[in-house]
N, C-alpha and C positions, 0 to 999 in steps of 0.2 A: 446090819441091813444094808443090800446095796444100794447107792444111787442111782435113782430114774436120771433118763436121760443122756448127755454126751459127756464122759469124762475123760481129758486127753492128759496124762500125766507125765513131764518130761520126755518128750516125740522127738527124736531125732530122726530124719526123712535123707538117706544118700544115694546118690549116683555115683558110683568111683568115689573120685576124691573130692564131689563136689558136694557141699552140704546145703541140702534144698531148705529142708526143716529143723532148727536150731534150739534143739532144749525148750519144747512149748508146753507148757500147761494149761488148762481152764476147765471150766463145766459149763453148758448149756444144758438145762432143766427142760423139761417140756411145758411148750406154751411160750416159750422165748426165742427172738427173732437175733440173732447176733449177726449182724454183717462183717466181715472182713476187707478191709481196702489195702492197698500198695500197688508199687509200681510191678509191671510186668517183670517176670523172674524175681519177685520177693519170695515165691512158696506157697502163694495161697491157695493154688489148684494142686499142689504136692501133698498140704495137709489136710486138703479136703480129703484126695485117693486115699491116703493113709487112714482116716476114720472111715470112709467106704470100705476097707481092705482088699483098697484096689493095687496098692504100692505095700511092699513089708518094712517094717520101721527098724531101723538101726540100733535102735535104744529106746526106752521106758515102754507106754501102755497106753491101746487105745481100747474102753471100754462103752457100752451101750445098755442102760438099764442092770449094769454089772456083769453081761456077757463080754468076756475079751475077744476081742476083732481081732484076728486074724489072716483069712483071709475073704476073700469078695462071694464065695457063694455063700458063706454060712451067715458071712451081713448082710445078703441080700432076702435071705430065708429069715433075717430076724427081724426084717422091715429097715435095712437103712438103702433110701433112695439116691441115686447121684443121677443129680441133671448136669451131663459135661459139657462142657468148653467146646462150642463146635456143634452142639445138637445129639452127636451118637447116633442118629437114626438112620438106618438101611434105605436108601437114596431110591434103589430099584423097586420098595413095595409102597403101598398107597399110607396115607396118616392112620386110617384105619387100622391096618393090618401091625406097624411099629406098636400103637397102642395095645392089640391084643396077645403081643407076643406075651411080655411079663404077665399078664393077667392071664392068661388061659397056663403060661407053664405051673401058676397056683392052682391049678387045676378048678378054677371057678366053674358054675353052672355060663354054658354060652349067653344063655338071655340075661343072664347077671353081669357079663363083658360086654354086652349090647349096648345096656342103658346105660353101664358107665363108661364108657367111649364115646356114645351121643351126650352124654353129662359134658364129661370136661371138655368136650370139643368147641360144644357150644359155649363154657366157661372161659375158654381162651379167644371165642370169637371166631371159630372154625367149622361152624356147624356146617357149611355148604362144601368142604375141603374132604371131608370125609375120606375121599375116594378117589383124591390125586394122590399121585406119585411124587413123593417128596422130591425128587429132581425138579417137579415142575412147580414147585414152591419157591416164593422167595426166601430168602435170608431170613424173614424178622417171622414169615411165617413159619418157617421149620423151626427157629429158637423158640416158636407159641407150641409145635409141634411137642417138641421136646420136653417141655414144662408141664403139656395136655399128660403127658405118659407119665412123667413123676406123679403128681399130681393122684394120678387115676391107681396110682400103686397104694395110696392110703398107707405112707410107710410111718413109723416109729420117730425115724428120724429123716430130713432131708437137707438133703445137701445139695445146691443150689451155685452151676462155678458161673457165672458172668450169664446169669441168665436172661439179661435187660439190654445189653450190650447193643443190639441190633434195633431196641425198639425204640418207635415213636412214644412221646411221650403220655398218650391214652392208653397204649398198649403196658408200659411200662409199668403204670399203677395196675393196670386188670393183672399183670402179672402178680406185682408185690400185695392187691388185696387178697389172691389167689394164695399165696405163701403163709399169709399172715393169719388166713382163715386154716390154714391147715395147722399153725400154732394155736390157736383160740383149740383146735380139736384136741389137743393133747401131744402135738410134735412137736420137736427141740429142731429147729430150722439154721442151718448157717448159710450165709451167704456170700460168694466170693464176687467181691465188685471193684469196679474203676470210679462208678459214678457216687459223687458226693449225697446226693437227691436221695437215692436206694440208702447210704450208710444211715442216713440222717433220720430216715422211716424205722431202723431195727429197734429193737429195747434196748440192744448194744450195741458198742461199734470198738472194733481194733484194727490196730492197721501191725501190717508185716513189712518186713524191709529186713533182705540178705539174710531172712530165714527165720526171723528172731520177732516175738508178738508185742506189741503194748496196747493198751489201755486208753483209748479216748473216752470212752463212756460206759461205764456197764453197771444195772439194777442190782 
C-alpha cells in the first residue's frame, strides 16, 4: 500500500556543480504542518520546486500519495500547490483574475470560481481588493494575494516558500491559521521560513544548512 502524503526519499536537488539539495529524506502525512527554516541559500526553496516538480532531482524520489513527481504539470493536475517566493502573480491582471486562472484551467463551473475567489479573498482579508491590479498592491498584500490563490486551489499538498515574510504580525497568523486549516482538511503542508514565530506554530520543524536536513522537532 502506498503512502498518503509527502514522501521525499534521498533528493539530491543540482545546478552545475552546485549542489542545492543534499541526500534529503522525510514524510509529511496529511494533516501535518512541517516548517522548514535556514539561512538563505540552504535549499529550502530548491526542495520545495523539487516536490512541486518544479526543478528535476539529480538523484532518489519525490512521491505524493505514491504518485512519483516528475514534472510540474502532472503535480499540479494531482493537487500539489506552491506558493513561491516573490508571490508568482501576473502584475498587469487584477487579484481576481490571478485567482481564477488555476481554477477555471480545472475547468470548474464559473459560479463555483466565483464564490471561491470572494471566499478566500475575504479569508486573507482582501475582500474589497478583488479588482486591483496587483501592481497596485503592496508587498504584504500580494504575498496575501498569493496565499488567497494556493489556498483557493484546495490542493493535496501545499507548499508554502516564505509566505509570511512581508507580513505584519495579524496578518501572519490569518496566514498560518489559513495553512493550518487547510492541514485539519486533509493536506500535508510544508513551509519554507526565516521566521522563528511560523517554525514554532508547525507540528514540525527542520532546519537546512548547505543543502542537508535535520531535525528539531518532529510528531
Amino acid at each position: 500500500m502506498t503512502n498518503p502524503g509527502i514522501t521525499v526519499s534521498q533528493v539530491t536537488v543540482r545546478y552545475g556543480e552546485l549542489t542545492a539539495v543534499a541526500d534529503v529524506s522525510f514524510t509529511v502525512p496529511p494533516g501535518f504542518v512541517l516548517a522548514v527554516s535556514g539561512p538563505s541559500g540552504a535549499g529550502k526553496t530548491s526542495l520545495l520546486w523539487a516536490i512541486a516538480g518544479a526543478v528535476p532531482v539529480a538523484k532518489g524520489q519525490v512521491q505524493v500519495d505514491g504518485l512519483v513527481i516528475t514534472e510540474r504539470p502532472s503535480a499540479a493536475a494531482h493537487g500539489v500547490v506552491l506558493i513561491p517566493q516573490g508571490n508568482g502573480l501576473a502584475r498587469v491582471l487584477t487579484a481576481r483574475e490571478n485567482l481564477s486562472i488555476p481554477l477555471l484551467s480545472e475547468r470548474k463551473p464559473v459560479d463555483e470560481v466565483e464564490r471561491t475567489i470572494a471566499r478566500t479573498l475575504a479569508a486573507v482579508g482582501l475582500e474589497d481588493s478583488g479588482d486591483h491590479l496587483v501592481e497596485e498592491l503592496s508587498g504584504g498584500e500580494q504575498q496575501r494575494v498569493a496565499v488567497a490563490r494556493g489556498i483557493a486551489q484546495q490542493g493535496r499538498v501545499i507548499l508554502a516558500d516564505e509566505s509570511t515574510s512581508e507580513l505584519d504580525s495579524n496578518n501572519r497568523e490569518r496566514v498560518l491559521d489559513l495553512l493550518r486549516e487547510e492541514a485539519r482538511g486533509g493536506a500535508a503542508v510544508v513551509i519554507a521560513t526565516h521566521d522563528p514565530t511560523v517554525a514554532e506554530s508547525a507540528d514540525g520543524h527542520a532546519v537546512m544548512d548547505e543543502g542537508r536536513l535535520s531535525w528539531l522537532r518532529r510528531l
